[in-house]
C-alpha positions as YAML, in Angstrom:
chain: A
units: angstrom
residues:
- id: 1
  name: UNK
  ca: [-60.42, -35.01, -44.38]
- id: 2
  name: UNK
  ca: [-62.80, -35.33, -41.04]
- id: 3
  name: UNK
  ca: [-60.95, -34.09, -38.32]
- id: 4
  name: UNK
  ca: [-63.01, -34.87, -35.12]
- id: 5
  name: UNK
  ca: [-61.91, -33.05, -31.88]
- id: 6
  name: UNK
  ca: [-60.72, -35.03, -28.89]
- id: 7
  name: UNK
  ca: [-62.44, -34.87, -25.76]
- id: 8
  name: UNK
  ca: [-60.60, -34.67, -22.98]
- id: 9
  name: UNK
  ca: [-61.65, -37.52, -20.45]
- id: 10
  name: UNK
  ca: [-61.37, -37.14, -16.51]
- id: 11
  name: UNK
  ca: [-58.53, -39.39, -16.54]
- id: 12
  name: UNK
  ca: [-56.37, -37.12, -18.63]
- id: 13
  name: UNK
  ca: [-57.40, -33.92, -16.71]
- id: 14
  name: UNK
  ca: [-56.37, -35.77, -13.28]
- id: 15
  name: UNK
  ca: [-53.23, -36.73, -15.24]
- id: 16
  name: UNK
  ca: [-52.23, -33.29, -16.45]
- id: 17
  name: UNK
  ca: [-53.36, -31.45, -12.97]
- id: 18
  name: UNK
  ca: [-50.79, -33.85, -11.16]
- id: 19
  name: UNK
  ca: [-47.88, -33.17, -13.71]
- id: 20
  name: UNK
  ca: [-48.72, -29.52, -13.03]
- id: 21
  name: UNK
  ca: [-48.47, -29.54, -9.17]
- id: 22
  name: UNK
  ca: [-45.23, -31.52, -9.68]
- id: 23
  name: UNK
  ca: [-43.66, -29.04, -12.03]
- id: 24
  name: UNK
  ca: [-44.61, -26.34, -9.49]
- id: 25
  name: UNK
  ca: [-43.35, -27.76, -6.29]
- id: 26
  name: UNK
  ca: [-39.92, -28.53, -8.35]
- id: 27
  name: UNK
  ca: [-39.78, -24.67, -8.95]
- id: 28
  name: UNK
  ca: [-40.51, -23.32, -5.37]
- id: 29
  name: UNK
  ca: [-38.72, -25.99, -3.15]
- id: 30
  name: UNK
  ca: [-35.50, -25.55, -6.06]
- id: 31
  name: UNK
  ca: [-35.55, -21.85, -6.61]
- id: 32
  name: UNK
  ca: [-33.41, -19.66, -4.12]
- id: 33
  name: UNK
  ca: [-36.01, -17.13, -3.49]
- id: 34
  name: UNK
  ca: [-37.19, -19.37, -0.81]
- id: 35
  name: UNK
  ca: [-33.60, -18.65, 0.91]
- id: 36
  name: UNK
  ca: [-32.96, -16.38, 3.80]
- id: 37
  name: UNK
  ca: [-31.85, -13.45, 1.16]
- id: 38
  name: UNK
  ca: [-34.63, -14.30, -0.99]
- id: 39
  name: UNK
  ca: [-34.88, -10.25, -2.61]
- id: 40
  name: UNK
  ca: [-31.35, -10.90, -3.72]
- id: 41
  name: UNK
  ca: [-32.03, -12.33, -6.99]
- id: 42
  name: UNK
  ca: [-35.46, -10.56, -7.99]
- id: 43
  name: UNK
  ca: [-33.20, -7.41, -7.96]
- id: 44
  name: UNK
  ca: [-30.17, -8.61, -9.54]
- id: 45
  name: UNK
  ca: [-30.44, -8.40, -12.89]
- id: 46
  name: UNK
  ca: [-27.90, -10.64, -15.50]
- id: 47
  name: UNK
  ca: [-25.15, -7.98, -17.11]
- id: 48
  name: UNK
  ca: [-25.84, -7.48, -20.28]
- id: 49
  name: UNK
  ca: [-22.18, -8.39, -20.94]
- id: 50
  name: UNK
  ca: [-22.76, -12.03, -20.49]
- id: 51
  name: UNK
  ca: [-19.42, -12.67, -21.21]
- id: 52
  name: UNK
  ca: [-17.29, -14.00, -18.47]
- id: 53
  name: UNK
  ca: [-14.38, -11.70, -17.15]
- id: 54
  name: UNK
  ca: [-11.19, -14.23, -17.62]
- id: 55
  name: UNK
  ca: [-7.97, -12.76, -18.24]
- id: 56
  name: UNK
  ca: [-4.97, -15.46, -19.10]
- id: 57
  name: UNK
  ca: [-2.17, -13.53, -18.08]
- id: 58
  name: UNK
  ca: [1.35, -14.39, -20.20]
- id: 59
  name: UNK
  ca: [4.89, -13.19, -19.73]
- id: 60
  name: UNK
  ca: [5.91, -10.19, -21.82]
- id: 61
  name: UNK
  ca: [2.67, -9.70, -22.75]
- id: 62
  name: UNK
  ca: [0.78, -6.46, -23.55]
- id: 63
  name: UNK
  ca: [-2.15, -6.19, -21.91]
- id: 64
  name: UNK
  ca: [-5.25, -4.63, -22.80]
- id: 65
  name: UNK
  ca: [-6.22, -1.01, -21.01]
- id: 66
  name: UNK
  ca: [-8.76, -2.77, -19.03]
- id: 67
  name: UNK
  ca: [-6.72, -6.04, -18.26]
- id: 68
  name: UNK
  ca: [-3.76, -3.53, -16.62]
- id: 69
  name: UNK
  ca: [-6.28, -1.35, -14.89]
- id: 70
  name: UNK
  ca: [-7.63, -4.03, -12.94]
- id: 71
  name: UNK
  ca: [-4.59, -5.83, -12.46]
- id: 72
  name: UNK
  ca: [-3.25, -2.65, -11.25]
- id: 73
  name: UNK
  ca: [-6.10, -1.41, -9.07]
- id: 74
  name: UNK
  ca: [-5.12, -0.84, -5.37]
- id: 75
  name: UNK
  ca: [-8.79, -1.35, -4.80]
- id: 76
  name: UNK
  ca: [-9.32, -4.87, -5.83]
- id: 77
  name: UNK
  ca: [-10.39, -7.55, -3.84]
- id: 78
  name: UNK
  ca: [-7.74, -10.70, -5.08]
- id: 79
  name: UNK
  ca: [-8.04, -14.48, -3.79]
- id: 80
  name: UNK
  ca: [-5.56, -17.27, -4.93]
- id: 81
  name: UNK
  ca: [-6.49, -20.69, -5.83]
- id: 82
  name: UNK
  ca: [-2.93, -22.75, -4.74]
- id: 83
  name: UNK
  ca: [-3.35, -26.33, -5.41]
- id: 84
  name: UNK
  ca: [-3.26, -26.48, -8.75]
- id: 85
  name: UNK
  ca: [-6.85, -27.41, -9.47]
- id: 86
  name: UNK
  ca: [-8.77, -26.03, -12.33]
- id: 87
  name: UNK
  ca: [-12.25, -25.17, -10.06]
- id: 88
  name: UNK
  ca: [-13.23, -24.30, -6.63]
- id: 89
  name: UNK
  ca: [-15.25, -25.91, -4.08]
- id: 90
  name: UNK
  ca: [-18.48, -24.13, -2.53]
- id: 91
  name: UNK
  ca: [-17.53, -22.59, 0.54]
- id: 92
  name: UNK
  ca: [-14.46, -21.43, -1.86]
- id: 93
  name: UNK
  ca: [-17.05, -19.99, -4.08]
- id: 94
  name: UNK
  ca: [-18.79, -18.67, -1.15]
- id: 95
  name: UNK
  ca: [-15.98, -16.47, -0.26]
- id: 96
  name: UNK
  ca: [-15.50, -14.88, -3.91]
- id: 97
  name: UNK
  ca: [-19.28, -14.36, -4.18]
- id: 98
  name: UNK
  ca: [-19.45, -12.80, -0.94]
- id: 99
  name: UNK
  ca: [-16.65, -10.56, -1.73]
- id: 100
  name: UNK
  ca: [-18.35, -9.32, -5.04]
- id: 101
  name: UNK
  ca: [-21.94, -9.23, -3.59]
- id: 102
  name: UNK
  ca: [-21.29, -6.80, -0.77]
- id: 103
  name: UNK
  ca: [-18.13, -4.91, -3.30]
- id: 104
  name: UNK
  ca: [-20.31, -4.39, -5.85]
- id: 105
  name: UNK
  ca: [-17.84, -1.63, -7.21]
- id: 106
  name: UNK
  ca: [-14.54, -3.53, -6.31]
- id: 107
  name: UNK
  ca: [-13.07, -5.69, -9.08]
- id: 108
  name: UNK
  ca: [-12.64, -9.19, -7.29]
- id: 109
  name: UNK
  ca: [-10.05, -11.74, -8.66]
- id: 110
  name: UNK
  ca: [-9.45, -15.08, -8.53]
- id: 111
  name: UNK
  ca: [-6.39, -16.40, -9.66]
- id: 112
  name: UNK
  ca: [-5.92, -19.77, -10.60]
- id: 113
  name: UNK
  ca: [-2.58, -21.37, -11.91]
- id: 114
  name: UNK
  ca: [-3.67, -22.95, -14.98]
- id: 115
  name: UNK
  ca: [-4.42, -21.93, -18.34]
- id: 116
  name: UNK
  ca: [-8.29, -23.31, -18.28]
- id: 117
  name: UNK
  ca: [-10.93, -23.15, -15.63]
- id: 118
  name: UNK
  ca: [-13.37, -25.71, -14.94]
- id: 119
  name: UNK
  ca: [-16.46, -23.87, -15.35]
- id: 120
  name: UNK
  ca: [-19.07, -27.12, -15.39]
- id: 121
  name: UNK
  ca: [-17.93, -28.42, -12.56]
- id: 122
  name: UNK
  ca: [-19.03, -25.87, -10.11]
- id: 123
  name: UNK
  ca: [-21.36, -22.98, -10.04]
- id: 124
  name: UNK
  ca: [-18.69, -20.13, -10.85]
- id: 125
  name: UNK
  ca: [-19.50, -19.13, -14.52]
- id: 126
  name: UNK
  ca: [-23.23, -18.62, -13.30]
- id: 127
  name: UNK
  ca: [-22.02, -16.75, -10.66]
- id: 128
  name: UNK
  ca: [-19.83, -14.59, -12.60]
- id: 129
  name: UNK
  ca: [-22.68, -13.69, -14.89]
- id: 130
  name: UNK
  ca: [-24.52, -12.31, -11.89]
- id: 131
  name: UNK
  ca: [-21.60, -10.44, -10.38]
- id: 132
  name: UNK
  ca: [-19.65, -8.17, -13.27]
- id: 133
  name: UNK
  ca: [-17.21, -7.30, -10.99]
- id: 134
  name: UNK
  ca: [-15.87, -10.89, -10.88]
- id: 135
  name: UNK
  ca: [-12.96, -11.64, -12.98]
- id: 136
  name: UNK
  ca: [-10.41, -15.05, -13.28]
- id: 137
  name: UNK
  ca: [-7.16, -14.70, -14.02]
- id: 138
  name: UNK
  ca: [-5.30, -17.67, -15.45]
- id: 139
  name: UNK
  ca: [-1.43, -17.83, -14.76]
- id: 140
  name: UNK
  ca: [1.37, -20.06, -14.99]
- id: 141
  name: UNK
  ca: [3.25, -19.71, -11.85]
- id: 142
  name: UNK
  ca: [7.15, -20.09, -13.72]
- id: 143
  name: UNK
  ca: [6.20, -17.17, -15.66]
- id: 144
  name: UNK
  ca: [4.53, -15.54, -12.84]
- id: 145
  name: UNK
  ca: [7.49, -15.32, -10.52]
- id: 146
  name: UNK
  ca: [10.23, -15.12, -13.81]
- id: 147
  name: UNK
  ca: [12.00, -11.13, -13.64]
- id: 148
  name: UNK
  ca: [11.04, -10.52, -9.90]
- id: 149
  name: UNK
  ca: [12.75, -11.27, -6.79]
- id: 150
  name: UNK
  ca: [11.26, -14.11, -6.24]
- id: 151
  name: UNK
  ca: [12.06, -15.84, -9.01]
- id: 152
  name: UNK
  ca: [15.41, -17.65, -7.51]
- id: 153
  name: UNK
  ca: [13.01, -19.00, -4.47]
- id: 154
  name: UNK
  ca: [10.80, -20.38, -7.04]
- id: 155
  name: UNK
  ca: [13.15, -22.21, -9.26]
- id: 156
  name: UNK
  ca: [15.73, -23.42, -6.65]
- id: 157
  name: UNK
  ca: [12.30, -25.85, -5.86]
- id: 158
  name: UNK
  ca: [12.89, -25.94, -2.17]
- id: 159
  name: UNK
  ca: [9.45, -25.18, -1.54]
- id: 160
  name: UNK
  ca: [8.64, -27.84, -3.41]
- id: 161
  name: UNK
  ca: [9.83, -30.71, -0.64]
- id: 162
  name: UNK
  ca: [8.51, -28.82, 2.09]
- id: 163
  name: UNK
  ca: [5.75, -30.47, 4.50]
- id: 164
  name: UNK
  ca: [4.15, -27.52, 4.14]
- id: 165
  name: UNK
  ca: [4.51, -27.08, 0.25]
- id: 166
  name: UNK
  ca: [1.02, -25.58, -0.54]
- id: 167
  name: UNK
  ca: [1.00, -22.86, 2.49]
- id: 168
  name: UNK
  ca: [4.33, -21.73, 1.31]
- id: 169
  name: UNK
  ca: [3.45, -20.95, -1.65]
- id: 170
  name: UNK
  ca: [0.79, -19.57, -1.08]
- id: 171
  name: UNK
  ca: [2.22, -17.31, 1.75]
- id: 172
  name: UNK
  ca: [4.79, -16.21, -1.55]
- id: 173
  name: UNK
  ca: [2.24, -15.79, -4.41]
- id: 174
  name: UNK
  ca: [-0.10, -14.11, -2.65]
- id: 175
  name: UNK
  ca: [3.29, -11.07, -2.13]
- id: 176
  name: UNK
  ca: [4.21, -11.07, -5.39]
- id: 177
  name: UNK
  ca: [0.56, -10.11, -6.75]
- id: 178
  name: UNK
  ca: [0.77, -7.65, -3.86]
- id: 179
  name: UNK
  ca: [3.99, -6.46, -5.12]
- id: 180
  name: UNK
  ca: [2.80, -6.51, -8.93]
- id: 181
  name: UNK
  ca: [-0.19, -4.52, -8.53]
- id: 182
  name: UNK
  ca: [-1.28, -3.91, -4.96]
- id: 183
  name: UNK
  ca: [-4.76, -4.76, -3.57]
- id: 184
  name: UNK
  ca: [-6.83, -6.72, -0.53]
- id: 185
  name: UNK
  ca: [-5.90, -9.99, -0.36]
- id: 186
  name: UNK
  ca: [-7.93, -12.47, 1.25]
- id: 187
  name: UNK
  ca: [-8.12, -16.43, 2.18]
- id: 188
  name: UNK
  ca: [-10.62, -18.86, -0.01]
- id: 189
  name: UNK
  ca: [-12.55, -19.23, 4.02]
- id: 190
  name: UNK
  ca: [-13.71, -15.86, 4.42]
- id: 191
  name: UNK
  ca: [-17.25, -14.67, 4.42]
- id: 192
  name: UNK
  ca: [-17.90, -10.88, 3.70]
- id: 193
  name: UNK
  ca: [-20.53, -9.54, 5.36]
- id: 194
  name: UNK
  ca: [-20.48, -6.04, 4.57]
- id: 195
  name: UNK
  ca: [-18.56, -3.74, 2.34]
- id: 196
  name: UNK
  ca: [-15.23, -3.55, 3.10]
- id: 197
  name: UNK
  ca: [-15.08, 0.74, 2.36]
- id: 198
  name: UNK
  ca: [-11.31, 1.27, 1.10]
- id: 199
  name: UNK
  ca: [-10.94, 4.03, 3.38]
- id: 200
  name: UNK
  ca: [-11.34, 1.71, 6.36]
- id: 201
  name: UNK
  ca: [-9.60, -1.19, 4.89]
- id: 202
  name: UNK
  ca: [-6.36, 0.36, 3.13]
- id: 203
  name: UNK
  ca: [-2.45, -0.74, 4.28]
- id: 204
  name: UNK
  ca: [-3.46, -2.53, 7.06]
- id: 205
  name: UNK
  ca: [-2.38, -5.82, 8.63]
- id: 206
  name: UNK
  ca: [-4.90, -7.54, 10.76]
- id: 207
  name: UNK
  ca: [-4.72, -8.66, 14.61]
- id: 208
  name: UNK
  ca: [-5.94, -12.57, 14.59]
- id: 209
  name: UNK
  ca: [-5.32, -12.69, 18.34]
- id: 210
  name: UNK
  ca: [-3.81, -10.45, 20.85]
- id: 211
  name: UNK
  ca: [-0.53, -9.33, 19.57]
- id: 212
  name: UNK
  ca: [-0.42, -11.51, 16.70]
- id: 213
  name: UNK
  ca: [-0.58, -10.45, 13.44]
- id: 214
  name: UNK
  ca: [-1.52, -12.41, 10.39]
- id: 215
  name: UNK
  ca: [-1.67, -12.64, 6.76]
- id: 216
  name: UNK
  ca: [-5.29, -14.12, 5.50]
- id: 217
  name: UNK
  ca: [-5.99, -10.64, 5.03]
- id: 218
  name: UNK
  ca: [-4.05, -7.58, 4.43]
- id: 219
  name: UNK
  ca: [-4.22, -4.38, 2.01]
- id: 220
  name: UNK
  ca: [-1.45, -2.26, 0.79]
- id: 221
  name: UNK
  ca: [-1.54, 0.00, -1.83]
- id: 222
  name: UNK
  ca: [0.83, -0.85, -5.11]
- id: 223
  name: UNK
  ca: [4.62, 0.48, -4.24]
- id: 224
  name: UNK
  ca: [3.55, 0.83, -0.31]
- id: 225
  name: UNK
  ca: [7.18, 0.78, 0.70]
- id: 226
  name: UNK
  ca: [6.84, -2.32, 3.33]
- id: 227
  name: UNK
  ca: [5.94, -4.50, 0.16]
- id: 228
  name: UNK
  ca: [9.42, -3.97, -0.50]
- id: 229
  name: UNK
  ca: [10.70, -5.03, 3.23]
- id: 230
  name: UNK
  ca: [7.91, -8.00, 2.90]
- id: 231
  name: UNK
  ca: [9.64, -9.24, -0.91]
- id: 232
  name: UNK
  ca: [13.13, -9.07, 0.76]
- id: 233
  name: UNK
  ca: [12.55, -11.13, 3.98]
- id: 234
  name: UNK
  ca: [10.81, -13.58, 1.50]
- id: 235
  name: UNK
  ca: [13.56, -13.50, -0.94]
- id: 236
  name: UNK
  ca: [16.47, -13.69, 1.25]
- id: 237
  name: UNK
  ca: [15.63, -16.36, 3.67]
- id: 238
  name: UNK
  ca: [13.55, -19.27, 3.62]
- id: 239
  name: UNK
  ca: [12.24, -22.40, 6.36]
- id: 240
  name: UNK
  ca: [10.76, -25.12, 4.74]
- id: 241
  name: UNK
  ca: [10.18, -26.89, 8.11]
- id: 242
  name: UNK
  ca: [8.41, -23.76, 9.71]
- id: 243
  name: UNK
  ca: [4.68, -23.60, 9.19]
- id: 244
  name: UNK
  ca: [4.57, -20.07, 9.82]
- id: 245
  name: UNK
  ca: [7.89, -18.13, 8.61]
- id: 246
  name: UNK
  ca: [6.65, -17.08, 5.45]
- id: 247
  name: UNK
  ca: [3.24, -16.13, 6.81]
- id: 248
  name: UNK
  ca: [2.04, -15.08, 10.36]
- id: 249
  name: UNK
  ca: [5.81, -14.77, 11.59]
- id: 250
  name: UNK
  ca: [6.94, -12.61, 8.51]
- id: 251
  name: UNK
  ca: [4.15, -10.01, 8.82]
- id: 252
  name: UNK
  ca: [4.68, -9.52, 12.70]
- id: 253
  name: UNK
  ca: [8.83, -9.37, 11.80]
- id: 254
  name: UNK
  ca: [8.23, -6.71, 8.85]
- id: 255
  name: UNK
  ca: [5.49, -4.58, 10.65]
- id: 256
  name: UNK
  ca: [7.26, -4.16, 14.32]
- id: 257
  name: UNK
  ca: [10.27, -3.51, 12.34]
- id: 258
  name: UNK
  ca: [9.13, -0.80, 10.08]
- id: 259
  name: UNK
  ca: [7.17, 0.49, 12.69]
- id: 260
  name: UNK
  ca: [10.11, 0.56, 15.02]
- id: 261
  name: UNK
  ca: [6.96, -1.14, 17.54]
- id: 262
  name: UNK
  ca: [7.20, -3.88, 20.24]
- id: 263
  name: UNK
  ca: [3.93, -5.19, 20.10]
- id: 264
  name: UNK
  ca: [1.42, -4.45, 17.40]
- id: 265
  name: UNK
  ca: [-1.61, -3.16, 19.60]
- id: 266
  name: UNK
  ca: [-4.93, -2.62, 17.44]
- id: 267
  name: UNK
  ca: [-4.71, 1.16, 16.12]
- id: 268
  name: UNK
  ca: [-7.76, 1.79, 13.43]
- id: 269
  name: UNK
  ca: [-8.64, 4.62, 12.76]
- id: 270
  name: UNK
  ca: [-5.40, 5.86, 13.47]
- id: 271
  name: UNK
  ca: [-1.94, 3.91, 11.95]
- id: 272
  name: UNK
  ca: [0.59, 2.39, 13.91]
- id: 273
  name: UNK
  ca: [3.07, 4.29, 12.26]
- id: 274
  name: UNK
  ca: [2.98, 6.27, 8.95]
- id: 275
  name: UNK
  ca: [1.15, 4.39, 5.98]
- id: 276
  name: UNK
  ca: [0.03, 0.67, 8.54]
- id: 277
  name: UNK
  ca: [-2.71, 0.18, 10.62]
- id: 278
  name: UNK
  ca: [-3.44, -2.71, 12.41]
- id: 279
  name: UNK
  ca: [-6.98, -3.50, 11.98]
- id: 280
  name: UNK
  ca: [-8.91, -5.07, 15.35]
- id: 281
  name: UNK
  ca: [-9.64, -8.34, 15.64]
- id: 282
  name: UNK
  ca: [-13.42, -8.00, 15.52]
- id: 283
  name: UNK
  ca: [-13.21, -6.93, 11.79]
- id: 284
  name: UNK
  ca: [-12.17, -9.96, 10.65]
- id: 285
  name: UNK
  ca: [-11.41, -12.68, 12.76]
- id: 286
  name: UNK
  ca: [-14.58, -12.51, 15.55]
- id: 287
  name: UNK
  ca: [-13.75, -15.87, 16.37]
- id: 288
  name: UNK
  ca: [-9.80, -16.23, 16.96]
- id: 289
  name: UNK
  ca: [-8.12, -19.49, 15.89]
- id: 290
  name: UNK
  ca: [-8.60, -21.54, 19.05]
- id: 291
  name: UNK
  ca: [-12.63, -20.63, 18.80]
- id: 292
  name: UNK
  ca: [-13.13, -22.23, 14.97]
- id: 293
  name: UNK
  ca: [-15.98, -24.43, 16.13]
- id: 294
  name: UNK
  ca: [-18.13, -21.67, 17.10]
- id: 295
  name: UNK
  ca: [-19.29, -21.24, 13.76]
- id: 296
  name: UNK
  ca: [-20.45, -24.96, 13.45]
- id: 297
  name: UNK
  ca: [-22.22, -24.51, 16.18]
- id: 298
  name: UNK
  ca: [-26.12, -25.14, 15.85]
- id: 299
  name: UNK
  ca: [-27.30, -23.90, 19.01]
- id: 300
  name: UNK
  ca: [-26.18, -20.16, 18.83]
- id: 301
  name: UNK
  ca: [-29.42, -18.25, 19.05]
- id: 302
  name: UNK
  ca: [-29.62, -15.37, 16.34]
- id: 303
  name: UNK
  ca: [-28.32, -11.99, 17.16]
- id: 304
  name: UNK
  ca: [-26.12, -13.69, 19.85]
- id: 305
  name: UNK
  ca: [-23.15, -14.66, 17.86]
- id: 306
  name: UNK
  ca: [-19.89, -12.29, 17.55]
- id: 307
  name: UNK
  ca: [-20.32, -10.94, 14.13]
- id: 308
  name: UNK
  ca: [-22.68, -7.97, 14.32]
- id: 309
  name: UNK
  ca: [-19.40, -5.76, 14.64]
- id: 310
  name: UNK
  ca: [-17.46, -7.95, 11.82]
- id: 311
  name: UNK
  ca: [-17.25, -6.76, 8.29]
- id: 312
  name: UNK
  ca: [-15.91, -10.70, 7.47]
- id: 313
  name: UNK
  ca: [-16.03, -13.93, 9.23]
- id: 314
  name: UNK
  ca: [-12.37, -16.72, 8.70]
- id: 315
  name: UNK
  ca: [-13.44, -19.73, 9.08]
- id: 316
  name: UNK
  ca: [-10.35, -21.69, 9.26]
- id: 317
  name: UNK
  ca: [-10.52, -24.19, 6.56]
- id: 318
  name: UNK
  ca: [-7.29, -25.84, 7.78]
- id: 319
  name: UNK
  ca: [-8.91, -27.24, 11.20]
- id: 320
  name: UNK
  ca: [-12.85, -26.72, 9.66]
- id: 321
  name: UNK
  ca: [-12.66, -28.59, 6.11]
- id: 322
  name: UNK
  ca: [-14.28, -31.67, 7.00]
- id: 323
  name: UNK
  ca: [-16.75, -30.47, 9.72]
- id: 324
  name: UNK
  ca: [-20.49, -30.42, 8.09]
- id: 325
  name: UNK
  ca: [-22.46, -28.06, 7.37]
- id: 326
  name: UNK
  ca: [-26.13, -28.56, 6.71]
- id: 327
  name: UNK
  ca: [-28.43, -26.69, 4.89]
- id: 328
  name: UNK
  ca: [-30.61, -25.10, 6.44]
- id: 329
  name: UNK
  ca: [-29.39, -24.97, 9.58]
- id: 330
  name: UNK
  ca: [-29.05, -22.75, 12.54]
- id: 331
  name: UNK
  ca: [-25.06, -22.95, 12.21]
- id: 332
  name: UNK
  ca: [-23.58, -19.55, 12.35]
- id: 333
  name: UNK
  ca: [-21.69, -20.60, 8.81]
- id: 334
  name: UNK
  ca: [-24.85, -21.51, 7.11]
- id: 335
  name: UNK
  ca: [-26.90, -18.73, 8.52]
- id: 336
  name: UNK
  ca: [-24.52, -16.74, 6.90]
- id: 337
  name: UNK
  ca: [-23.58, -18.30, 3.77]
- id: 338
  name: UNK
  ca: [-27.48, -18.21, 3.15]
- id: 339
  name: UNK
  ca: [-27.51, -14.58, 3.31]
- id: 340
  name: UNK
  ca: [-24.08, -13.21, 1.89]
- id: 341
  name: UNK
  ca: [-23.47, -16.14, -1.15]
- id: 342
  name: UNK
  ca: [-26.85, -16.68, -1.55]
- id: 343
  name: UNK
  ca: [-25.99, -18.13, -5.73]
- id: 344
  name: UNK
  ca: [-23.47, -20.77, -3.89]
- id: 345
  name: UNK
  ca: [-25.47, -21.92, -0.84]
- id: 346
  name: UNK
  ca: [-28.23, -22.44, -3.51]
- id: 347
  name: UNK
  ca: [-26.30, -25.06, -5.25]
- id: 348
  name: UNK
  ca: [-25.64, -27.16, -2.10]
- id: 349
  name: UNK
  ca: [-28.26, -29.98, -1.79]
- id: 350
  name: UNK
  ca: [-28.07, -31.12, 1.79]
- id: 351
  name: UNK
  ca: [-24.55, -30.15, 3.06]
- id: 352
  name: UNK
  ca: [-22.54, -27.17, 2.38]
...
């Protein structure tokens, strides 16, 4: 057989040169080393444990050693998904990844109440594969609350025909995984911007505003004695018509009370009384509740926002859900989503 070599005419070079340029713009303009936080990924390497950390927790089951060592871990770093939904939006993602990037040695959890996460329909199983330290744990919430003392407020279903049903129970849950193993909780609208050292962040209630306490963030370590007071108030009385009974207005009852304080003035590094500190306002919350918009803001100039003291950033999902964020922007959220959930701001297109 005669087998003639082709030549390559200039219409086919032109042809291939073009696909070539094509294929390489695709790769810069898509890859997130252009970002902000561009070394990020060229020095995070994939675990070599690709296997994603999801624990589907069941009653009267035995655990494994790990599963109970995390689960019991004073030091974790625990968010709860409350809806009901199987996956998490972005800036929900944001605040997980953010967690885990600047916690690197901090087990973070996100708890979801179903027994299967959606794992195509968001980012978060890529994500987990970059962070080890991220783990989902699957629950269903009648077993959840079954054998503690929260179990009658569950089942009587009051909760259920509140206006405020999904705050509620969220404002429980988030005590009874307090109570069960102890830990940092923290709101899905958080962004971490630093490490959040356990010696600076341990049984503490946060100031959101001047003399008022809150509950998107706290830390107690597992059987802290006011978990007990906090489990009590919740299990003895219940509002369904107040917003904040079970939240805000519980933690500034159960503090001044054990405290034996009037007002609970900012006391890091010292406590307010044995075993609580109040943690200052400019950890967390830089911009108090009335101030949300701040960080939509696109003409903040850089280095003049409030956060260079803040170890986190709330962001208020409840008034800020639907307000835009573009990408790319000089918005204080997207300047720092870009840096501190670098994976999740890459897989917004033109809004985050």
């Amino acid at each position: 057989m005669n087998l003639r070599r082709h030549k390559t005419t200039p219409q086919q070079v032109t042809v291939m040169l073009s696909v070539t340029i094509i294929i390489g713009v695709y790769l810069v303009t898509t890859s997130v080393t252009t970002r902000e936080d561009s070394n990020f990924l060229t020095t995070t390497a994939v675990p070599r444990d690709e296997r994603l950390k999801i624990i589907k927790w069941k009653r009267n089951q035995t655990l494994s050693p790990w599963e109970n060592s995390i689960l019991t871990d004073s030091e974790r770093i625990y968010f709860h998904e409350t809806t009901g939904r199987d996956s998490v939006n972005l800036r929900q993602l944001c605040a997980v990844e953010s967690a885990a990037k600047e916690n690197p040695k901090r087990s973070v959890q996100l708890f979801f109440q179903t027994d299967y996460v959606n794992l195509t329909d968001s980012p978060l199983g890529s994500i987990m594969k970059y962070y080890p330290n991220i783990a989902v744990i699957l629950i269903n919430a009648s077993d959840y609350f079954a054998d503690t003392p929260l179990e009658g407020w569950y089942l009587r279903g009051v909760w259920k025909r509140s206006p405020y049903r999904t705050e509620h129970f969220s404002d429980y849950i988030r005590i009874l995984t307090l109570h069960k193993g102890g830990g940092m909780y923290m709101d899905l609208d958080f962004v971490t911007l630093k490490t959040l050292d356990p010696k600076i962040f341990q049984d503490f209630v946060p100031e959101e505003d001047k003399g008022v306490l809150t509950g998107s963030s706290f830390h107690f370590h597992r059987d802290h004695p006011i978990i007990r007071k906090m489990i009590t108030y919740l299990a003895s009385s219940y509002h369904p018509e107040e917003w904040t009974y079970s939240g805000p207005a519980m933690f500034q009852s159960i503090v001044l009370k054990y405290c034996r304080k009037r007002l609970p003035k900012p006391t890091h590094p010292a406590f307010l009384c044995p075993g609580v500190k109040i943690m200052p306002r400019k950890y967390l919350y830089p911009y108090k509740f009335a101030d949300w918009k701040e960080c939509f803001r696109n003409d903040v100039p850089r280095g003049r926002d409030q956060t260079s003291k803040s170890y986190a950033v709330h962001i208020y999902n409840k008034l800020s859900k639907n307000e835009p964020v573009l990408v790319g922007s000089n918005q204080i959220y997207s300047r720092i989503a870009r840096i501190h959930c670098p994976l999740t701001y890459a897989h917004a297109v033109n809004f985050f």
